[in-house]
C-alpha positions in Angstrom: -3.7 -13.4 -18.7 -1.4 -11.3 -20.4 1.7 -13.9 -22.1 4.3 -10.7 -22.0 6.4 -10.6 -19.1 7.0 -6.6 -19.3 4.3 -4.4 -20.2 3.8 -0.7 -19.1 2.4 -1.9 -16.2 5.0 -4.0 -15.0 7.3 -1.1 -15.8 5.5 0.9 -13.8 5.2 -1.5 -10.8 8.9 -2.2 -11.3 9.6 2.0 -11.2 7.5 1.9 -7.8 10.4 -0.6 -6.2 12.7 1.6 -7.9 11.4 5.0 -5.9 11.1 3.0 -2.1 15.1 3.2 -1.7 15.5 6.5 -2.4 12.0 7.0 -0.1 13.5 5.7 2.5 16.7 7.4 2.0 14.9 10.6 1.6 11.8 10.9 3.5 13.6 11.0 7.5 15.6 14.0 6.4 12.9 15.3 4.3 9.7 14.3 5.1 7.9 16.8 2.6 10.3 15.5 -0.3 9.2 12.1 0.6 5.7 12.9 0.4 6.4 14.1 -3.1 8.1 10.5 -3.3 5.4 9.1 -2.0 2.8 10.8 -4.2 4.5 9.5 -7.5 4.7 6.2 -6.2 0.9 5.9 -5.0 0.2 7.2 -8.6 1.8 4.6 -10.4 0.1 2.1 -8.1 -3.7 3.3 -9.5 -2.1 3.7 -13.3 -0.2 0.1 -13.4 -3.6 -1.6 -11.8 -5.7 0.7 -14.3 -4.0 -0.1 -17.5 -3.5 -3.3 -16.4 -6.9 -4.5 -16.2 -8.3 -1.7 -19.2 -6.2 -3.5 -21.9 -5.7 -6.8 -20.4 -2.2 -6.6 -19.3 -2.3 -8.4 -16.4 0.5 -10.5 -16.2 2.1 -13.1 -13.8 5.3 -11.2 -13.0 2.5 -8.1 -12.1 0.4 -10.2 -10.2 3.3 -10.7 -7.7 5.3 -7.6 -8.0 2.7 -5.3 -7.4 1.0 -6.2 -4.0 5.0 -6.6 -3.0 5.8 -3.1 -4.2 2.4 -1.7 -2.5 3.6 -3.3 1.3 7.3 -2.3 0.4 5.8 1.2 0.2 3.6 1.6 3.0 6.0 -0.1 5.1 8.6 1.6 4.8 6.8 4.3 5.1 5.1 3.5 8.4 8.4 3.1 9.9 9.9 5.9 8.7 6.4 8.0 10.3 7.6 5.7 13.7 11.7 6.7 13.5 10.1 10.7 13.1 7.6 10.0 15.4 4.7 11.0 13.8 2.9 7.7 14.3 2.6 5.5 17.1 4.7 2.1 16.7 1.6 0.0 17.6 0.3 1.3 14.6 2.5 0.7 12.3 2.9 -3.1 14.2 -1.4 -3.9 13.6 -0.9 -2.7 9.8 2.4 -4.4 9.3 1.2 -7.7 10.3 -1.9 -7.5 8.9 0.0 -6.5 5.6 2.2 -9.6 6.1 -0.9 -12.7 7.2 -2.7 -11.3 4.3 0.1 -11.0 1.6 0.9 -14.8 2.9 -2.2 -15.9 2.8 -3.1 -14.1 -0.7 0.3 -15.8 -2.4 -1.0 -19.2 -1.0 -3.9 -19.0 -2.8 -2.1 -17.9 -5.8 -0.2 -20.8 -5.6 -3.6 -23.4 -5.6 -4.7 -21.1 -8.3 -6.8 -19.1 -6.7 -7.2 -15.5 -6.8 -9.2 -14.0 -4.1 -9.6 -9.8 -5.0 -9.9 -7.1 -2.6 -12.6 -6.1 -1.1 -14.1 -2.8 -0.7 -12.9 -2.5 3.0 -9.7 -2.9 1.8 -9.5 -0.8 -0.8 -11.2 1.5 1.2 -7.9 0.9 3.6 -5.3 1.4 1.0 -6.6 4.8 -0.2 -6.8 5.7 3.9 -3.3 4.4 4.8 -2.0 6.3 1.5 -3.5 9.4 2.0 -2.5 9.4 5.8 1.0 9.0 5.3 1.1 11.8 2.6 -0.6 14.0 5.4 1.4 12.8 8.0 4.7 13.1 5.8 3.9 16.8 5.4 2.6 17.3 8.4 2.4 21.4 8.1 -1.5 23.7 8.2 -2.5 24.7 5.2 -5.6 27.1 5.2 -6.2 26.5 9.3 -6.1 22.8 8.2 -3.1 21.3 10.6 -2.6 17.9 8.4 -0.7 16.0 11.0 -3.7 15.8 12.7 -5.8 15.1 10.1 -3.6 12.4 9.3 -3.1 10.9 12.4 -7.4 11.0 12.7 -7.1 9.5 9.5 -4.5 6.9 10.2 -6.3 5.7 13.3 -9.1 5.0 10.6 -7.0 3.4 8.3 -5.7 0.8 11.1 -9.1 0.1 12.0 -10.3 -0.8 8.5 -7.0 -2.8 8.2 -8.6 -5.0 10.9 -11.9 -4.8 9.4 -10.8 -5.9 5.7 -8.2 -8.6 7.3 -11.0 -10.1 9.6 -12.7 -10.1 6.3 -10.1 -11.1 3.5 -9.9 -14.5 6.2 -13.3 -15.4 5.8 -13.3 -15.3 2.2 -9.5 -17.0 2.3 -11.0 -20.0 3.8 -14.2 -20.3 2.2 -12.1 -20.6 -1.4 -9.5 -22.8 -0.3 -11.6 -25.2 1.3 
């Protein structure tokens, strides 16, 4: 682990909190704007995690700022999709709790020392959720596509695998803390 507190990818993590305000100041007004928001933010999530772990940069301060930044993202977002009503509050509840047991459970571990990484279900539910909310931001057709639907198909998915990977993240939780 990386003895620097601030590296690029802290700074990067740290611009990601940065962008959520104006998000959610944005995105209700302008919903294709916060897309654009959205985007940048979802890309320095993959660059901070990339150059994290290519050049050993992973530090403490990054190991709890950026899941925190990730569920302050998709959050916000999920309720900003529920206030436009693009996406049905239950939704937006499963994923938000889900978001919440598992970020709990995950700092827990951290705290015994443990690190318990993501599975492929979930990271298969991150890319889901963040390419659903882009769609579902913009929500316009493009080519005879209509993304709003797409992204609602694709957000029904996205909860789903949010189940999946928390039913799945508890398993492993309990087997490593034992």
């Amino acid at each position: 682990m990386n003895i620097r507190i601030f590296n690029i990818p802290t700074i990067l993590t740290i611009v990601r909190i940065f962008i959520i305000p104006i998000f959610i100041i944005e995105a209700p007004a302008n919903p294709q704007f916060g897309a654009f928001l959205f985007i940048i933010a979802s890309i320095t999530d993959f660059l901070d995690g990339y150059l994290a772990r290519k050049f050993g940069q992973i530090t403490k301060l990054g190991i709890i700022l950026d899941p925190i930044a990730d569920k302050l993202l998709v959050i916000s977002a999920l309720i900003i999709l529920v206030d436009i009503a693009r996406v049905p509050a239950w939704i937006a509840t499963v994923i938000v709790l889900r978001e919440f047991i598992i970020t709990t459970m995950r700092f827990y571990a951290l705290s015994r020392g443990i690190v318990i990484p993501a599975e492929t279900a979930g990271k298969v539910k991150t890319v889901l959720q963040m390419l659903s909310i882009i769609l579902l931001l913009i929500a316009e057709e493009i080519y005879g596509v209509d993304l709003y639907d797409l992204g609602l198909i694709l957000i029904y998915i996205a909860t789903f695998m949010a189940v999946l990977s928390g039913i799945q993240y508890l398993f492993h939780f309990w087997r490593n803390i034992k």
